[in-house]
N, C-alpha and C positions, 0 to 999 in steps of 0.2 A: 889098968884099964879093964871093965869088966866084960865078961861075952857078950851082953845085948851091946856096947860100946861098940866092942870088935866090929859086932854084926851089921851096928847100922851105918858105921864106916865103911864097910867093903858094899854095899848095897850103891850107897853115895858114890863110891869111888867109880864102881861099875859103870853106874849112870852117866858120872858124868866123862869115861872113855868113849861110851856109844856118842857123847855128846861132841866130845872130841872130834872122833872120826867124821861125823854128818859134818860137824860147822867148819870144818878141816878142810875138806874136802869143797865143801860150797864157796868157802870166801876164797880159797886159792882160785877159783875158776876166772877174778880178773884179772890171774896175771895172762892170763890167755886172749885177753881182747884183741890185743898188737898183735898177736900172732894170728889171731882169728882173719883180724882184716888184712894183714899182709898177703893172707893165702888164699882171701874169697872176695875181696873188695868190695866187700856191702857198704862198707861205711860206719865209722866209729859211732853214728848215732842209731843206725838202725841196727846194731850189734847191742848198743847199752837199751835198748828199747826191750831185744829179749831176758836180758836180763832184770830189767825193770816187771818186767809179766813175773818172772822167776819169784820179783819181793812180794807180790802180789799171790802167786798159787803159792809159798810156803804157809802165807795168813790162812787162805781158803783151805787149804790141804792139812794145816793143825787144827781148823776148828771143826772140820769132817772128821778127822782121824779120833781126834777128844771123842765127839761126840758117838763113835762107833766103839769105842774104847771102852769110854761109860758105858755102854748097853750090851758089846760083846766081849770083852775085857782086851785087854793091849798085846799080848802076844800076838796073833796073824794080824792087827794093823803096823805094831815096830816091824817085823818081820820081813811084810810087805814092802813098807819104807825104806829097809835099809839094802834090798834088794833091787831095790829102783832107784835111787842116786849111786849104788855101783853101776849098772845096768847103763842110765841114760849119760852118766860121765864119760864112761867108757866108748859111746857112741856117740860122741859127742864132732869127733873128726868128721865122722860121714855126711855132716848136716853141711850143706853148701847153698843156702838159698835161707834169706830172714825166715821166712815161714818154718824151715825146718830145724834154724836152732830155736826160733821161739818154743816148738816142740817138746826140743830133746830139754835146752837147759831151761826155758823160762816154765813148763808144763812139769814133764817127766821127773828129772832130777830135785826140782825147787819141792815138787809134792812130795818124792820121799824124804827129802830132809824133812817136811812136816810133821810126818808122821813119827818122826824121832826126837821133835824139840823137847827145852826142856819140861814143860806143862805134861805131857804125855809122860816123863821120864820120871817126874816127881810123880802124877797119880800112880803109874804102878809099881815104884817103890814103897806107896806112903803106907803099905802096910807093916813093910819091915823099919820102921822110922816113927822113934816115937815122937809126938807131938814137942816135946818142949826143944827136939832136935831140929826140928822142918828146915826153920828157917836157915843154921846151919847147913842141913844137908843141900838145899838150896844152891847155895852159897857154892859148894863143892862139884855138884852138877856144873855150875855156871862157868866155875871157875876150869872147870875140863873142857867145854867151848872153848873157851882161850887159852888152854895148854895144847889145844886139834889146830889153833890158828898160828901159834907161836914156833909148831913142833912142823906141819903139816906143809906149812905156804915153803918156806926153805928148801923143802923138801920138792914142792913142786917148780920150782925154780930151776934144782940141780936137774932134776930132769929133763927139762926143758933145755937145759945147755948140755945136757951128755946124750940125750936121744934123738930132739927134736918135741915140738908142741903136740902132735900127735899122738907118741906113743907114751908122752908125759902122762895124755888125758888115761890111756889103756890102764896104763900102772895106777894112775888114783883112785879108778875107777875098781881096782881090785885090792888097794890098800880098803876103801870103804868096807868090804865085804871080813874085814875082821870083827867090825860092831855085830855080827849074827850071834854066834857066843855067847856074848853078853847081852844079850838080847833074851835069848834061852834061859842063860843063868837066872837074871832078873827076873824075869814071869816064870819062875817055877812055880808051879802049885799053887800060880793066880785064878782058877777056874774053880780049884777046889776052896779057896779061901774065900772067892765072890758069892759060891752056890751055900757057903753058911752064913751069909749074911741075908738080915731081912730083906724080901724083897720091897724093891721101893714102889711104892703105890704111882697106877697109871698115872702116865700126862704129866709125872712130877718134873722129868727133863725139861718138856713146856715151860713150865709152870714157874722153873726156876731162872731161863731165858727171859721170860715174861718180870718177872716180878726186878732180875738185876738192870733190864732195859731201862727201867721209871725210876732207879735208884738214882739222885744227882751225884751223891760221890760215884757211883762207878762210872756214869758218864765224865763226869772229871777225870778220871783213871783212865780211861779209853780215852779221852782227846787229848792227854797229855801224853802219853808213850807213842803216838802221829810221831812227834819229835824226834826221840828215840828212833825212830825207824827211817827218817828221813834222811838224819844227821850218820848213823849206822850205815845205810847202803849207800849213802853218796862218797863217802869217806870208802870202804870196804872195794866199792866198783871204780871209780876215779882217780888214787890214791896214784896209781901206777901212769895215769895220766897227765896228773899235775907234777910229778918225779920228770917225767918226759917233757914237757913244755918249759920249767926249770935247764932243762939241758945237763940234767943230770943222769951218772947211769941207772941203770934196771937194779940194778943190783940193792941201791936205796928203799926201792918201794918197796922189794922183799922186805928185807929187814927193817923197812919201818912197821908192815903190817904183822909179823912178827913178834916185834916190842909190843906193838900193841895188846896182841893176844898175852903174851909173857905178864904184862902190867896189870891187864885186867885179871889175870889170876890173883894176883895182887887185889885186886880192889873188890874182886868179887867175893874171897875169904872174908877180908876187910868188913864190908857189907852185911854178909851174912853173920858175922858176931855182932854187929853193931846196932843194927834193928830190932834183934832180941831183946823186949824189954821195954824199945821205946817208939818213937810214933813215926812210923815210915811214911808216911806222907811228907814231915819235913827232911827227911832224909832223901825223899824222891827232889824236892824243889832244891836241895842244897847239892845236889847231885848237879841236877841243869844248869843251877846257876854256875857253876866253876866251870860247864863248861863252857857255855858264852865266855868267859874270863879268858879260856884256855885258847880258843878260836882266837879271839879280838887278839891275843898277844902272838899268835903265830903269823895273822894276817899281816901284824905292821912290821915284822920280821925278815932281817934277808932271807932267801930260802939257800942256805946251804944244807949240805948233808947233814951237818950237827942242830940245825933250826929241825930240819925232819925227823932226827931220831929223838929229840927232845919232846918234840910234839906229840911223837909217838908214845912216849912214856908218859903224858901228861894226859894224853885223851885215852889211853889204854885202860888207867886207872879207872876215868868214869865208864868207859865204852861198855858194857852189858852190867854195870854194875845198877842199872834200872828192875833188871829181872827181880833179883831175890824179893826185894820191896813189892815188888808190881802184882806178883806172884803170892809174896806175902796179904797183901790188901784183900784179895781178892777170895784169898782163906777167909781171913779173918771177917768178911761180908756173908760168908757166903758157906764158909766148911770143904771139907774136900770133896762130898760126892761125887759134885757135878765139878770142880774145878778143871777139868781139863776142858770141857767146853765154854764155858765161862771166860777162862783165860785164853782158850783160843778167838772169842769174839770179840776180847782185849788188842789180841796179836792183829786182828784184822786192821785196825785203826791204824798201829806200828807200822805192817805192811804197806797200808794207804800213799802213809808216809815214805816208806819205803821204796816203792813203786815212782813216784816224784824223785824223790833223792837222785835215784838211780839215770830214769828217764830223762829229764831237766840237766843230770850236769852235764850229758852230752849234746842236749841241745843249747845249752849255754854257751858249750864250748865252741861247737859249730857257730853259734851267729857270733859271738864276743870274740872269739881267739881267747878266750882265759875264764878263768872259775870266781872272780871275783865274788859275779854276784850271787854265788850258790855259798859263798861263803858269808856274805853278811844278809840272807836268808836263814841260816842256819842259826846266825848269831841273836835273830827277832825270835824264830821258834823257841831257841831254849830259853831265854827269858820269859818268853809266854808261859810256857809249859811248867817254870818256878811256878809262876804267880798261879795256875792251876788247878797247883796239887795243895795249896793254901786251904780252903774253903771244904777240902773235902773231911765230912764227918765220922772221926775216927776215935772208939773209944781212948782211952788212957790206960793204957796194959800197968805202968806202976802205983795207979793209984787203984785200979778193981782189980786185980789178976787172977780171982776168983770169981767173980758175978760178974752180971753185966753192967757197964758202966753209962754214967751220961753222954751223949753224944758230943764232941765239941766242933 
């Protein structure tokens, strides 16, 4: 293995720890709903309500953060980020009234995880990364997401059963504050590395917002990853829910949402080798379609504990394995300058979606008594979202890999 190898592994590796920590930290927060409402009685719907704002300011809070990123480079916005999802987790007990957790978790917390996603984590590594690695390192970013969700949620679990819900949220809230570090590590000597590159000529930021709006692949690309975000926070926020109406223990939905993250390491390595080379856009629609596949066959399934953990391992695999692709496209349109805002105006769509997933299964649950119909919702989006990413116009990497190619 040679030292730029080394180098651009430990960069990868780094990122995707901080990525860990943030999406660790965030997707554990529903096993706190039950406990949320047991202690303040707002009500399971107006509880998942904040947390639906939350899928909503991560969108808004990564395509600011990008965008500040890009123009004052990523040190003091990770920084910031990661200092505010310890911060608002942590405070997260004091909030006793919807308005003040919309605050703490749907405001506060959801923006710093934004500020640390992976778009922000790829642009300011992509200097120590060279290009024919991206998509790999990618891949290993993403896949540290789901080793924070796999390692993390367990974790908040036990705590939850040796301390109480409370001071579960204190502790995670100060596990978060390990991603500073490598925060540091990662932007070293980003200030000096940005002030030798050419400056980019005014209004180009504009310019380049403007020009991917009128693109129809990238519009294709933003209304297809809606899905991904919808299917992601309703699954992530309700999981623990449908475990409970099952009449099953707590103990399940951990470790389903676990497997999950575990899997998707799995599928996001996976992933990121597998689009090197070839056309990620049909990798995006063959992505969605297996999950419709994977949904339809858990719906018509008993739900015992082993139908849950099977699921889990089955939608873990696809579960963020959307990013490297999504991320990748959006290069390959576009370059990395501006990628972090670009793909943060991508992430807005996800969140869209996200924001519904979230909000909807609880008020599903409320009028229906059950999740059916968030489940065969779920099952029309990702089939949609295949046929989507069909049409969108993507060179052929093995037939130019040099020039530029025809469109297809």
């Amino acid at each position: 293995m040679t030292q730029q190898t080394r180098g651009y592994l430990a960069v990868a590796l780094a990122a995707g720890a901080v990525f860990a920590l943030g999406l660790g930290v965030r997707q554990s927060q529903a096993l706190f709903i039950g406990p949320i409402n047991s202690s303040t009685g707002l009500g399971y719907a107006a509880i998942s309500f904040a947390f639906a704002v939350g899928q909503m300011m991560w969108a808004v809070s990564m395509t600011a953060a990008g965008a500040m990123a890009d123009r004052w480079g990523p040190r003091p916005v990770m920084l910031g980020g990661a200092l505010l999802v310890a911060a608002a987790t942590a405070a997260t007990p004091l909030a006793t009234s919807v308005t003040e957790l919309v605050i703490v978790v749907g405001i506060l917390a959801a923006a710093g995880a934004g500020a640390i996603g992976p778009g922000l984590l790829m642009s300011a590594g992509s200097r120590w990364i060279p290009e024919a690695r991206r998509h790999m390192a990618t891949g290993i970013v993403n896949a540290g997401g789901s080793f924070g969700q796999f390692t993390v949620i367990p974790l908040a679990q036990l705590f939850i059963g040796l301390a109480g819900w409370e001071p579960a949220m204190v502790i995670l809230g100060a596990i978060g504050l390990i991603s500073v570090p490598l925060i540091l590590w990662i932007t070293q000597g980003h200030t000096e590395h940005a002030a030798a590159q050419p400056a980019a000529p005014a209004g180009s930021l504009k310019q380049a917002v403007a020009t991917a709006v009128k693109d129809p692949s990238y519009l294709l690309l933003t209304a297809g990853f809606f899905t991904c975000g919808f299917h992601v926070a309703f699954i992530a926020t309700h999981l623990p829910g449908i475990v409970a109406s099952c009449e099953l223990p707590p103990a399940v939905s951990a470790w389903s949402l676990a497997l999950i993250g575990l899997f998707n390491i799995f599928g996001s390595l996976w992933i990121g080798k597998f689009i090197t080379g070839r056309r990620m856009k049909l990798a995006l629609a063959g992505i969605y379609f297996v999950r419709a596949l994977i949904i339809l066959a858990f719906f018509f399934s008993p739900k015992t504990t082993l139908t849950f953990l099977l699921f889990a391992c089955g939608i873990g695999f696809t579960y963020l394995s959307t990013v490297p692709p999504t991320i990748g496209l959006v290069v390959k349109f576009y370059g990395m300058r501006y990628m972090a805002t670009l793909f943060g105006i991508v992430m807005m769509s996800h969140q869209v979606g996200g924001f519904l997933g979230a909000w909807l299964g609880g008020k599903a649950f409320e009028e229906t008594g059950s999740f059916d119909w968030m489940w065969w919702a779920d099952i029309a989006l990702c089939l949609t979202a295949a046929a989507l990413h069909l049409p969108i116009r993507e060179a052929k990497p093995a037939l130019a890999p040099t020039a530029p190619a025809a469109a297809a």
